[in-house]
C-alpha positions, 0 to 999 in steps of 0.5 A, a space after each residue: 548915105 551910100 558910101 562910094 567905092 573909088 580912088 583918088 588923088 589922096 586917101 579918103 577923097 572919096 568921102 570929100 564933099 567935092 568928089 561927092 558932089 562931082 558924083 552926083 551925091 547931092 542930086 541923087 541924096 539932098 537928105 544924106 548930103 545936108 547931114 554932112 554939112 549940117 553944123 558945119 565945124 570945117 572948111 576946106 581951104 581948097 574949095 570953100 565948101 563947110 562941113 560938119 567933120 574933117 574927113 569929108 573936106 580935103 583940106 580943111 580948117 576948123 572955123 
């Protein structure tokens, strides 16, 4: 997956699924976005959203 230069409101947010989908990564990239949330190990307590490693969550929690 393409990765995304930018700055947001904590270290790493640009790799967080939300400001990805904000960006258009899902449109743009279905393949590379699923391998992020297949397995799923992570949720964020923010948005809800799962993922496979904590780095792309903003606040996540282990399930």
């Amino acid at each position: 997956m393409a990765s995304v230069k930018a700055h947001g409101p904590h270290p790493g947010h640009e790799n967080h699924l939300c400001y990805l989908h904000n960006m258009g990564v899902l449109d743009a990239d279905v393949e590379g976005f699923k391998s992020l949330v297949k397995d799923a190990k992570f949720l964020c307590k923010e948005c809800g959203r799962a993922a496979a490693e904590a780095e792309n969550l903003c606040d996540p929690i282990k399930l």
